[in-house]
C-alpha positions as CSV (number, residue, x, y, z in Angstrom):
1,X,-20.2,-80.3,-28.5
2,X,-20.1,-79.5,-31.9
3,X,-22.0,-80.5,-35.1
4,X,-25.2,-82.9,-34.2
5,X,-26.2,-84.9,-37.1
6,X,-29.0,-86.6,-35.9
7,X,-32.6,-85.2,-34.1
8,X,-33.4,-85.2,-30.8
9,X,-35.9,-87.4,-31.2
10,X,-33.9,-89.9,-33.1
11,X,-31.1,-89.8,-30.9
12,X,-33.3,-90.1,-28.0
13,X,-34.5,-94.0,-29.7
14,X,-30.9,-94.9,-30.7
15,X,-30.0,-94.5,-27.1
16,X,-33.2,-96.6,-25.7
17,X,-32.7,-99.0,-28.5
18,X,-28.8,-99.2,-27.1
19,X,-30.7,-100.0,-22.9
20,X,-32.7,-102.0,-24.6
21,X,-29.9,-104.5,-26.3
22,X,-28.1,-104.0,-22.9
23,X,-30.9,-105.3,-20.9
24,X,-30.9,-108.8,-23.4
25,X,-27.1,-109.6,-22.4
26,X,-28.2,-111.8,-20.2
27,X,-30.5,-114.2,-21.7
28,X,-27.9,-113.6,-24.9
29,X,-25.2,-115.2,-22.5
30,X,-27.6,-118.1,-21.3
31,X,-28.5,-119.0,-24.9
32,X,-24.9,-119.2,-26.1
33,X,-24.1,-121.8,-23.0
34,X,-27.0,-123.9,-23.9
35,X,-25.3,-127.5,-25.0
36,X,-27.4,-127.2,-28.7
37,X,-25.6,-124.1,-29.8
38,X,-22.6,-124.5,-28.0
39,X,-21.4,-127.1,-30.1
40,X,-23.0,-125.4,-33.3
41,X,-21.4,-121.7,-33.0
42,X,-18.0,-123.1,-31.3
43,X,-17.2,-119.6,-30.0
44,X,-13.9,-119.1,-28.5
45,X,-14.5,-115.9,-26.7
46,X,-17.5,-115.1,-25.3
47,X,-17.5,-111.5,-24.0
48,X,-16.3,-110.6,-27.9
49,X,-18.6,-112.7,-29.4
50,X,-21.7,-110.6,-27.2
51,X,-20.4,-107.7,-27.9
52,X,-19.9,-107.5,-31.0
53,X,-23.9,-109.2,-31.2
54,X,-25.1,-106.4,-29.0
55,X,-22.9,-103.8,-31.2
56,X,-24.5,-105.4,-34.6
57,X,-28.2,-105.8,-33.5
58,X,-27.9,-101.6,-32.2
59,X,-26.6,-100.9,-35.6
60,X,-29.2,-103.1,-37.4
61,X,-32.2,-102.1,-35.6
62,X,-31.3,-98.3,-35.6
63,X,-29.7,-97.6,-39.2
64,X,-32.0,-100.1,-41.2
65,X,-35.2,-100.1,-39.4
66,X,-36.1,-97.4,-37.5
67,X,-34.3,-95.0,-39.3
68,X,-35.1,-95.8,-43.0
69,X,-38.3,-96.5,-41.4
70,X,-38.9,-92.7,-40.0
71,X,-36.8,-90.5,-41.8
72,X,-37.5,-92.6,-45.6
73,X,-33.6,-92.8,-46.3
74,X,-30.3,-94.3,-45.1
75,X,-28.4,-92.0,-42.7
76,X,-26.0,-89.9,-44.1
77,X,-22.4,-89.9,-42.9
78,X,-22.5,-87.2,-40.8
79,X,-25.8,-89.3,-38.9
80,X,-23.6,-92.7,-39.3
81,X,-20.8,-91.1,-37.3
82,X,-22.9,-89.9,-34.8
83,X,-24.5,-93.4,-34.1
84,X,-21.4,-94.7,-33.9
85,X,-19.9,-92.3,-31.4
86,X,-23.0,-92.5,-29.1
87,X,-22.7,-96.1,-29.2
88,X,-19.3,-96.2,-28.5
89,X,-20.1,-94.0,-25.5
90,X,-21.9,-97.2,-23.9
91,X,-19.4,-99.5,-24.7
92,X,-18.2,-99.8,-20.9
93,X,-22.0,-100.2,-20.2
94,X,-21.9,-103.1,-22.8
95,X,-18.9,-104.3,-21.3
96,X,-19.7,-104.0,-17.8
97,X,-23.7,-105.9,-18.6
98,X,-21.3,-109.3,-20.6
99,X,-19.2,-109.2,-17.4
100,X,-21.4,-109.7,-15.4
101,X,-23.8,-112.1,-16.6
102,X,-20.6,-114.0,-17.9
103,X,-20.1,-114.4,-14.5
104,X,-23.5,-115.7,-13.9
């Protein structure tokens, strides 16, 4: 596989923490079609708008939270590439969860 920036442990969290923002698709996609911030955000394309929400909250919650939270620094490139590989590994889960509750 090559060189692993990040522990096991941590890695272990950043993929929970990406189930975890999967799970809230749903209720994400509900929100957005309620008629108060409908008009307010004005989104033009919803699927890109949720992901790149779900993409942003993964990143938020892991690099500046938990992480600076348990390891007392930012992550270093090496751990920064890493997140963003495993997350990129989920996308067609990501994908696949806006699908279908866009077609709820």
């Amino acid at each position: 596989m090559g060189f692993v920036a990040l522990k096991e442990k941590d890695r272990n969290v950043l993929k929970t923490m990406i189930d975890e923002e999967i799970a809230k698709i749903p209720g994400i996609v509900r929100n957005l079609r309620l008629p108060e911030f409908s008009g307010i955000f004005q989104i033009k394309d919803e699927s890109e708008y949720v992901y790149g929400y779900t993409h942003g909250s993964i990143i938020g919650k892991f690099e500046t939270y938990y992480f600076v939270a348990h390891s007392g620094k930012k992550p270093s490139g090496g751990e920064v590439d890493e997140i963003a590989k495993t997350i990129l590994q989920k996308t067609s889960d990501i994908r696949g969860a806006i699908i279908g509750a866009l077609g709820q």
